[in-house]
LOSE-415731 format. One line per 10 residues: number of its first residue (from 1); for each residue y, z, x of C-alpha. Coordinates in steps of 0.001 Angstrom, whole numbers, plus 500000, padded with zeros to 6 digits. Each point is the difference from the previous one (the first is absolute). Layout:
BEGIN
NUM	Y,Z,X; ...
This chain:
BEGIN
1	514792,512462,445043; 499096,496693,501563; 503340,498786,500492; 501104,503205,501912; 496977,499425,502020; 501356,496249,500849; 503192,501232,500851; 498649,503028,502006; 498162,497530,501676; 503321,497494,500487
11	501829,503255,501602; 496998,500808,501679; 500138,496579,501722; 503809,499479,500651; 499790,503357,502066; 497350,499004,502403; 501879,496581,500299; 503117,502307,501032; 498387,502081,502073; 498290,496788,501877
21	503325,498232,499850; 501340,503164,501940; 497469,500572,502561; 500538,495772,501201; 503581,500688,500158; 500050,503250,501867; 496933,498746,502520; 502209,496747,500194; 503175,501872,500910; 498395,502332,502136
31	498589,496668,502050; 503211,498617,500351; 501540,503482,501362; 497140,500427,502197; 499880,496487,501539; 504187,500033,500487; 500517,499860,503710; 503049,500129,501916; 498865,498453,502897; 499971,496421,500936
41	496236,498481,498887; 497301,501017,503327; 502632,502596,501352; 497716,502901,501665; 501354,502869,501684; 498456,500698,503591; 496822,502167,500570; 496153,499524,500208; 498244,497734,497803; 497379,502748,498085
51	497316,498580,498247; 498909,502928,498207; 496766,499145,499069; 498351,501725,497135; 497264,497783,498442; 498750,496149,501006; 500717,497448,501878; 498698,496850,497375; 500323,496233,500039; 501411,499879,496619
61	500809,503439,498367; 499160,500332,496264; 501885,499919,497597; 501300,503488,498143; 501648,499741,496833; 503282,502065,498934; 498380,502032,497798; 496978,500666,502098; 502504,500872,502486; 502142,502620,496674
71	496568,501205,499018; 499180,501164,503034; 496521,497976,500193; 500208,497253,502748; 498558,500326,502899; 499593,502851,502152; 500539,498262,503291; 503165,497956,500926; 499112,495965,501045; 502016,498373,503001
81	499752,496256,500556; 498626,499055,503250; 502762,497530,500607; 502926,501772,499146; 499271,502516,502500; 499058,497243,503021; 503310,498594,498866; 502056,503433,500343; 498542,500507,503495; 500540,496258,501228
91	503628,500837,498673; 500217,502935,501653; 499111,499050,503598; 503146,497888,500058; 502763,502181,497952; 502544,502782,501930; 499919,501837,497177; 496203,501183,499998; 500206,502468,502805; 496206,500819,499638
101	497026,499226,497578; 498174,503572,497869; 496897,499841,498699; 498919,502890,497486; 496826,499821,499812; 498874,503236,498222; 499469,498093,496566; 498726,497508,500973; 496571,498399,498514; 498965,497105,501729
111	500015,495973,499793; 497571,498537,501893; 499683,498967,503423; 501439,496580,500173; 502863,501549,498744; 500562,502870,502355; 498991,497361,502647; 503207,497745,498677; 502081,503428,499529; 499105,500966,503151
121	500769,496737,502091; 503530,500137,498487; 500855,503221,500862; 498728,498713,503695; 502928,497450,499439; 501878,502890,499231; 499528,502184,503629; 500177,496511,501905; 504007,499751,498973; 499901,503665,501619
131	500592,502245,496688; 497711,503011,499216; 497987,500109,497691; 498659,503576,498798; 497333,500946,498016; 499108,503367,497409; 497467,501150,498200; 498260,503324,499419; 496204,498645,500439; 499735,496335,501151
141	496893,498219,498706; 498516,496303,500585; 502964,498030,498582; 502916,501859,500735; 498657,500555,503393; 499394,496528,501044; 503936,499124,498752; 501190,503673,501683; 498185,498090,503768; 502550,497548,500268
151	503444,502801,499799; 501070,501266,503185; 500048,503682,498833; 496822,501273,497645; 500839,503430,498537; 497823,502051,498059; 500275,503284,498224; 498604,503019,502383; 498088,500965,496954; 498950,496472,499744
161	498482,497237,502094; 497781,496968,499959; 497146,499277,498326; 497444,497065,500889; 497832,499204,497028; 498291,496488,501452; 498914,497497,497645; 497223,500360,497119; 499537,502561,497907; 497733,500611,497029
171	499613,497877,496021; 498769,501611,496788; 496802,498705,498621; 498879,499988,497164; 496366,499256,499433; 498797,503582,499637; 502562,500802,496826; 499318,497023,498743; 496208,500321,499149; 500972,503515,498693
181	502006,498756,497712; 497801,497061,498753; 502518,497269,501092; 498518,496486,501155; 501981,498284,502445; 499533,495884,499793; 500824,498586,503196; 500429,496049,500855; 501237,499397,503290; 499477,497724,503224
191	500412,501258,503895; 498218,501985,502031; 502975,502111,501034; 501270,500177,496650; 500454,503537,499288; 502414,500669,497356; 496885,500845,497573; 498319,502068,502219; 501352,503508,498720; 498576,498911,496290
201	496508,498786,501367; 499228,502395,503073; 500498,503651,500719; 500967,498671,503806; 501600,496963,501857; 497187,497357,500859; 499145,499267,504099; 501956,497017,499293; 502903,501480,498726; 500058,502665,502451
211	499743,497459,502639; 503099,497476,498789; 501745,503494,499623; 499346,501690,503367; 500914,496448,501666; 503548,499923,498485; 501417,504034,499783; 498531,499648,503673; 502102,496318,500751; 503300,502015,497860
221	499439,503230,502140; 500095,498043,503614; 503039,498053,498735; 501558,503079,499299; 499490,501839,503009; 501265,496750,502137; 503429,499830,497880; 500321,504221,500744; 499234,499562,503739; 501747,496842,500511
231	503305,501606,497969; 499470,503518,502224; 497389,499374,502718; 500498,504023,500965; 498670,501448,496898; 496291,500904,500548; 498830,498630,496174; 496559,499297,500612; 498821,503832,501402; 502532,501424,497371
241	498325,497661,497543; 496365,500735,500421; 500132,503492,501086; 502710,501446,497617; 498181,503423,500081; 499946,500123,504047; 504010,499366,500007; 500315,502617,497208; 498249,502584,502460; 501573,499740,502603
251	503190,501332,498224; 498554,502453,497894; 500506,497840,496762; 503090,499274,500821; 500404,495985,498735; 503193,499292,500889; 499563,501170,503321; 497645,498103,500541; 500994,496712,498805; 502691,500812,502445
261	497740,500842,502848; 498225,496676,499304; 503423,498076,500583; 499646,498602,495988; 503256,501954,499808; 502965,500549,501966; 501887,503225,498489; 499380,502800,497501; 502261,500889,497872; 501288,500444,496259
271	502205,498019,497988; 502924,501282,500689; 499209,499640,503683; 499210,496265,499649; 502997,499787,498148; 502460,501510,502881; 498524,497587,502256; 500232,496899,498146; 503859,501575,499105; 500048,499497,503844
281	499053,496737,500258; 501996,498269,496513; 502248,502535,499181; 500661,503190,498051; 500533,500090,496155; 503365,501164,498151; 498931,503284,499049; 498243,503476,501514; 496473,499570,499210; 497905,500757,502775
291	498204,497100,501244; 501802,496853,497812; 500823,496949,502102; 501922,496961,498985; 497782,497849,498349; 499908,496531,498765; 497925,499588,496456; 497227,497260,500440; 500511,498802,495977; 503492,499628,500459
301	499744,498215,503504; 497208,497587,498378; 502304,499186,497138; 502636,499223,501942; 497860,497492,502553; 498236,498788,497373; 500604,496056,500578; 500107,497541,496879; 496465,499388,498495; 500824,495679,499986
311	498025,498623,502855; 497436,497231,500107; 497052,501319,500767; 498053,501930,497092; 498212,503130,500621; 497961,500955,497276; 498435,503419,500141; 496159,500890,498463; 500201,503782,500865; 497625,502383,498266
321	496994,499868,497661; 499715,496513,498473; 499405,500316,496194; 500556,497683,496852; 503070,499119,497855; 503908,501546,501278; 500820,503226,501658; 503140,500700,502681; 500089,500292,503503; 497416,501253,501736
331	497394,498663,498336; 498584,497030,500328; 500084,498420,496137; 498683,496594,499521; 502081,499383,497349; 503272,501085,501462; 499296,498977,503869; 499503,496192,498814; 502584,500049,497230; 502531,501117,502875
341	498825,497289,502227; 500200,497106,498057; 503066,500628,498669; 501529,500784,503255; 497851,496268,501194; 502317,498951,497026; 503606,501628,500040; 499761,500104,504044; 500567,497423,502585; 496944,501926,502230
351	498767,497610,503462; 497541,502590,500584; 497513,502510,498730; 499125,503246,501300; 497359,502273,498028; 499981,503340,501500; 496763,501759,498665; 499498,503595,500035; 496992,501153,497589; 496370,501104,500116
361	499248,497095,496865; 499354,500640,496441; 499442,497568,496757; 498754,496676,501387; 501879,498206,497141; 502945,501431,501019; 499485,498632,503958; 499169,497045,498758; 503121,499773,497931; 501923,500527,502686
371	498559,497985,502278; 500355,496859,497463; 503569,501028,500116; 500293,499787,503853; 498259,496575,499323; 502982,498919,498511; 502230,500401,502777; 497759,498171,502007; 499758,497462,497957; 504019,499516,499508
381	499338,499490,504161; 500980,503258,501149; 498483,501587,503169; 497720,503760,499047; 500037,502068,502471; 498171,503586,499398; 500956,503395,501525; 497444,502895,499512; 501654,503605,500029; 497599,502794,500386
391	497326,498452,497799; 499154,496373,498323; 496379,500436,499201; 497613,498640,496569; 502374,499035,497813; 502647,500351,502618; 498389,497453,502147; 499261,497666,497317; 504206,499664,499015; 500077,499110,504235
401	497279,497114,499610; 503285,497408,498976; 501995,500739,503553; 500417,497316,502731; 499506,502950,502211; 499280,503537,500125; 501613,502894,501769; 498733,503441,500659; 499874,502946,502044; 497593,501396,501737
411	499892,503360,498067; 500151,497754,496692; 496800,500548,497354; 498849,496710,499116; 497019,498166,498187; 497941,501490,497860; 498674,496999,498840; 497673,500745,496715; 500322,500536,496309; 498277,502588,497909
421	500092,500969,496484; 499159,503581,498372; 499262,500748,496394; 499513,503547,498808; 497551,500596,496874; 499168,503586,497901; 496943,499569,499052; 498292,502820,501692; 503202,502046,499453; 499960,499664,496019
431	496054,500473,500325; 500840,503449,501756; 501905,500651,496902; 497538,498651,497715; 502024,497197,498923; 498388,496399,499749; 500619,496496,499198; 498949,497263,498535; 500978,496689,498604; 499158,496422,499346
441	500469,496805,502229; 500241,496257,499475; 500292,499047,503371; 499300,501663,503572; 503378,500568,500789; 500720,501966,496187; 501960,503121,500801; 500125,499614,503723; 500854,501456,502024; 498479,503227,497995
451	502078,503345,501795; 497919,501782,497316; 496759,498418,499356; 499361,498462,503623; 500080,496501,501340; 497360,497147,499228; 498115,498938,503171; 501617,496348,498933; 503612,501437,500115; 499041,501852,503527
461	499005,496705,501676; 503050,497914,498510; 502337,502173,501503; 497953,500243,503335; 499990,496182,499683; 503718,500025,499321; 500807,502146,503112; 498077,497989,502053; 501895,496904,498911; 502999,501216,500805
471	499026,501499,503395; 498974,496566,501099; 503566,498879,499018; 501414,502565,502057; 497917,499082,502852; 501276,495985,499202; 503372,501301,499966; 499934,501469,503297; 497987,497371,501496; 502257,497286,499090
481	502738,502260,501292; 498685,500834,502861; 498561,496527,500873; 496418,501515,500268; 496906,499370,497861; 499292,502928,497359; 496536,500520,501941; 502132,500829,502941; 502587,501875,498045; 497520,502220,497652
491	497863,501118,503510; 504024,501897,500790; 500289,500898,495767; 497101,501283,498079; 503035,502945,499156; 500691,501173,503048; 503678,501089,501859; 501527,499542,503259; 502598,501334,501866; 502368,497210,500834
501	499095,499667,503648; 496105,499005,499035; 501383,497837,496800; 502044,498218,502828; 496924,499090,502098; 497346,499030,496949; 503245,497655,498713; 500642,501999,496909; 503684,499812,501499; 502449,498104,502265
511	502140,502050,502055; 501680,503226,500607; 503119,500564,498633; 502139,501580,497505; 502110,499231,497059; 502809,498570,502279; 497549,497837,501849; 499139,498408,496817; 503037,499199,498655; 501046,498378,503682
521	496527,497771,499674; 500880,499143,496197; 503911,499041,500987; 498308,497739,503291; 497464,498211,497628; 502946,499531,497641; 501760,498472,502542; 502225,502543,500356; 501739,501981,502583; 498356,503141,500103
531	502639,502389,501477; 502219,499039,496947; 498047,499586,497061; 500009,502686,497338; 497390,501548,497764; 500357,500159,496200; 498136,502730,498792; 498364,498702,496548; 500113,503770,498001; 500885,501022,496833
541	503593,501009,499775; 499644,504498,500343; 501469,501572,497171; 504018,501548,501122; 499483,502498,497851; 497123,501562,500940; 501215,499564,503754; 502894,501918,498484; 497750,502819,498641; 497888,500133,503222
551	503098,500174,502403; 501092,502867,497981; 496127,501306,500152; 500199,499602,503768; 503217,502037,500321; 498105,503152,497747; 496929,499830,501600; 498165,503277,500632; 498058,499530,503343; 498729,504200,499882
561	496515,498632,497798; 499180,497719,503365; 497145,502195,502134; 500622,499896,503757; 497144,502091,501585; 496688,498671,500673; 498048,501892,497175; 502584,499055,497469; 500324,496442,501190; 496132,499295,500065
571	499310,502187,496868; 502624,497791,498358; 498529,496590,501178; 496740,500841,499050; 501553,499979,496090; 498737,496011,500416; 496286,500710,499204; 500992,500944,496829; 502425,496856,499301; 497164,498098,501605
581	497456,501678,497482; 502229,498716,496666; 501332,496688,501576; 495988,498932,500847; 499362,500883,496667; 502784,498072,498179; 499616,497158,502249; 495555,500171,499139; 501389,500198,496007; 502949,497626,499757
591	500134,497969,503417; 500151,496181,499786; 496233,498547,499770; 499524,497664,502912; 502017,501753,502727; 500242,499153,503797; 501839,503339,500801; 499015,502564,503882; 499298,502859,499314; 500171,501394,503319
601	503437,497977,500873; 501684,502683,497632; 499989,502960,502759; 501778,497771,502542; 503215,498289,498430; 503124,502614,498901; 498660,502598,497146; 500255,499138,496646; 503182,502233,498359; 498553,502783,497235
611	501606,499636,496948; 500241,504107,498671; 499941,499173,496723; 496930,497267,500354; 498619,502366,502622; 499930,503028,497737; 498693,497764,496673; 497270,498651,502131; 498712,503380,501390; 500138,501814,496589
621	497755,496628,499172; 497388,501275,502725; 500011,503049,499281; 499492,499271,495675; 497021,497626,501401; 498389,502891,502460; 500100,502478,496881
């Protein structure tokens, strides 16, 4: 009986290895069909450029794995890089073929507002070598709105329109469910203005949160209103803007009208209408359906521009939460960031450095790994330079300290300078429950820190101790940085963040610019000629065959799910607080333990993509908890 067992077993085993062997071959053949072109590499037919998009724009997107991508359980929301769309439209001001420039708007989510500053000043480009660019979307909200400004034509839906939301917004805090359930939050942290604990300690921001936070969604919401009136001085945003309910009246409800009435618009009209007049402007399709025009596909036109990744100045990217040991793009590992930059310090021949930092922070072990690694390169004599996206704040400022100089933008989240640690312990909870504990000790520190039994009042002022120490080194940092003493830099720290107009005037940064700025300064102070030297972009090598799985993903994809009116649209968004809910918690239960991470930075930089199969694990977690 055993040995039929082995060789059912043996069978069992050579038919999976079959099946497995199969599946490569057919996925491998079905590549090779799929990526067989006739045309000559770059050919593209005429039409207009459509950048159809439905999700993010991001600095780095994250990585999705093939079988994520088979299963069905990546990400909910598409990610587009920032820099492959400037480079489409700085390609597309100058080539015959791209009659006009689309933007489809209706899906699309957000990405901060340096980037739809950068989008937008490209697509300025774009109208300045005298091509149209249109814009689409059903209901037009912060983000796509400040990118739809700079088209020539803004079309909405007549059962659409525009909706102004402003910045700020509401957090979940959790004091109150806390002390019903027994749970004792231990808190170290130094700053004033630094918030992140708040929602486990207080039912309610403090003044001085409230205050930092006014100053910048108020700083953010001017900025944005100069880039809308500056890219279409006609539209009336501000009245629109603070009186939505007034400009609702006085068309009986009727939004798109009166986005349209306000001048945010210039036409009303479906899909297929938009589509007849862009068919005028770039061409009709081959084929009857109503509305088509000839249109040039913005992954394919990418791909075929994209130049050789072998230049001389490095850009290293630190985009999302920074947290210990490896992970793939889009977030910031400490493991993986470094180990990519020193060996690229060692296989490369790089002149220059360029760290482009987009995150809100995270493990302090993790920035400082980095930063060591950045070290490095300075130390083989190369020149840093940093470029902050949308945000470089805690953590995200202390992987900046290392650069020669510092560029920003105005709308960019920065500082954040503070470090806190949080410790949840069930005591109270068990107690509720009628469990206890009880042990023995030989030292102070015995069985610390206790998540069942409490903390010592020893353990509680080592770590306080600890956080202190290493908020004093983060103060050092920046001071010797920033060629100020650490009195002078903790008065402008102490946790709090700036928008990157104020972190420009205290010194926190150098100048105004963008990622092309920065790589110009790093090629001059490499002593080379900055209108010919070429980034290298130090990433880990995506994976062709889940690029292969997602192009066929793309081609499938079901766009009906995607809400379009206002009800649906907000009633959708407002699925966060629950994400926010589970996310809090896991990062309160399994976050690093010394973490220089903004809170608030979170709700300004491009959304964070919902995994469905993560998302629906983590709310069945929530909901097992709130039983």
């Amino acid at each position: 009986m055993a040995f039929v067992k082995g060789a059912w077993r043996i069978l069992v085993a050579i038919k999976d290895g079959l099946v497995l062997l199969f599946l490569l071959l057919f996925f491998g053949a079905l590549y090779a069909a799929l990526s067989f072109s006739p045309k000559p590499a770059g050919a593209v037919s005429s039409g207009a450029l459509l950048l159809d998009l439905d999700g993010s724009i991001v600095e780095q997107p994250a990585q999705v794995s093939a079988m994520q991508l088979l299963s069905g359980s990546g990400p909910e929301n598409k990610e587009y890089r920032l820099s492959d769309i400037v480079a489409a439209l700085n390609a597309a001001k100058d080539d015959a073929k791209v009659k006009a420039v689309v933007l489809n708007l209706d899906g699309f989510v957000g990405g901060g507002q340096v980037a739809m500053a950068r989008v937008g000043k490209a697509l300025d480009a774009v109208r300045a070598a005298k091509k149209p660019v249109l814009a689409f979307a059903t209901l037009y909200s912060d983000d796509s709105y400040q990118v739809a400004a700079h088209a020539s034509e803004i079309w909405t839906d007549p059962l659409g329109g525009v909706a102004i939301m402003g910045r700020g917004g509401s957090n979940l805090y959790y004091k109150g469910l806390i002390d019903k359930l027994g749970v004792n939050t231990h808190v170290y942290r130094v700053g004033t203005y630094k918030s992140f604990v708040e929602p486990f300690t207080r039912t309610q921001q403090s003044p001085e949160a409230k205050q930092a936070n006014q100053a910048l969604a108020g700083a953010l919401w001017q900025s944005w209103q100069d880039d809308v009136a500056k890219a279409r001085p006609k539209a009336k945003v501000g009245p629109y803007a603070n009186d939505p309910a007034a400009a609702a009246r006085a068309t009986n409800g009727d939004i798109a009208r009166a986005a349209l009435a306000a001048g945010l618009v210039d036409k009303l009209g479906d899909e297929s209408a938009f589509g007849n007049r862009v068919a005028e402007l770039a061409g009709e399709a081959s084929g009857d359906k109503a509305g088509s025009f000839a249109t040039i596909d913005l992954a394919t036109y990418v791909k075929a521009r994209k130049p050789a990744n072998d230049g001389q100045i490095g850009v290293l990217t630190v985009a999302g939460d920074i947290v210990d040991g490896e992970a793939g793009p889009g977030t910031a590992a400490g493991d993986t960031i470094s180990d990519l930059l020193l060996t690229a310090l060692d296989e490369k021949k790089l002149k220059a450095l360029v760290v482009r930092v987009d995150s809100p922070g995270g493990s302090v072990m993790a920035s400082e790994k980095i930063r060591s690694a950045i070290l490095q390169a300075k130390s083989a004599g190369l020149p840093v330079v940093v470029s902050m996206a949308n945000v470089a704040a805690s953590g995200g400022y202390w992987v900046s300290t290392p650069g020669d100089v510092i560029f920003a933008e105005p709308d960019t989240i920065t500082g954040s300078i503070g470090v806190f640690g949080i410790i949840p312990s069930f005591e109270g909870t068990l107690a509720k429950m009628g469990v206890t504990t009880d042990g023995v000790r030989t030292t102070p520190l015995s069985g610390q820190p206790d998540v069942t039994g409490g903390t010592t009042p020893q353990f509680d002022q080592i770590m306080q101790l600890g956080v202190e120490d290493i908020y004093r080194r983060f103060v050092g940092l920046v001071a010797q940085s920033r060629k100020k003493s650490p009195d002078a830099i903790d008065a402008i720290a102490q946790g709090r963040v700036w928008d990157g107009g104020t972190a420009r005037q205290i010194g926190l940064v150098d100048r105004f610019g963008g990622l092309e700025a920065a790589i110009a300064e790093a090629a001059r102070r490499a002593k080379l000629d900055p209108a010919r030297a070429k980034a290298y972009y130090i990433e880990k090598e995506p994976d062709k065959f889940a690029e292969f799985v997602q192009s066929i993903a793309d081609r499938e994809q079901d766009s009906a799910a995607a809400p379009r009116d206002m009800l649906a649209r907000q009633a959708r968004a407002q699925r966060g607080w629950a994400m926010q809910a589970v996310s809090d918690v896991k990062a309160l239960v399994t976050g690093a333990g010394v973490r220089a991470a903004c809170r608030e930075c979170r709700g300004y930089g491009a959304p964070t993509p919902r995994n469905k199969a993560e998302e629906r694990g983590l709310l069945a977690m929530l909901a097992g908890w709130l039983r």
